[in-house]
C-alpha positions, 0 to 999 in steps of 0.5 A: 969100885974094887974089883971083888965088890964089883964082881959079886955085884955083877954076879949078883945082877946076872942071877935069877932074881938077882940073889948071890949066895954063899955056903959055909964050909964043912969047918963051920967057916964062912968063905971071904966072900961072906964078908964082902957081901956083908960089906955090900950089905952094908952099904945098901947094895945088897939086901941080906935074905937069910941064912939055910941048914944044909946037909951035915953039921955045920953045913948052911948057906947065907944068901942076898939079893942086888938093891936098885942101889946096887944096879946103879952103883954097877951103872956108875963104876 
């Protein structure tokens, strides 16, 4: 597993209710993390919750939460 994919996932694994999330920056960008969550998403490791206005223009944040696909892709690593 690549080291980003496996980190976020452990991240995931470790939090409260096993969700992850992201905040888009104040220039309505999403950070790298975004895409690779997407990607982990894809691949079934993720389950994508949705996304949240935050405060100020633009301001938002996307969140997921770690699949039993997803624990056993980190058992398996």
């Amino acid at each position: 597993m690549i080291d980003h994919r496996r980190r976020l996932l452990s991240r995931a694994a470790l939090a409260e209710e096993g969700r992850i999330s992201v905040r888009r920056e104040p220039d309505r960008a999403w950070p790298g993390d975004h895409s690779r969550l997407c990607a982990l998403e894809n691949d079934g490791h993720l389950l994508f919750l949705g996304e949240e206005t935050g405060p100020g223009p633009g301001g938002a944040s996307a969140a997921w939460r770690i699949t039993a696909q997803g624990r056993e892709a980190l058992g398996d690593a």
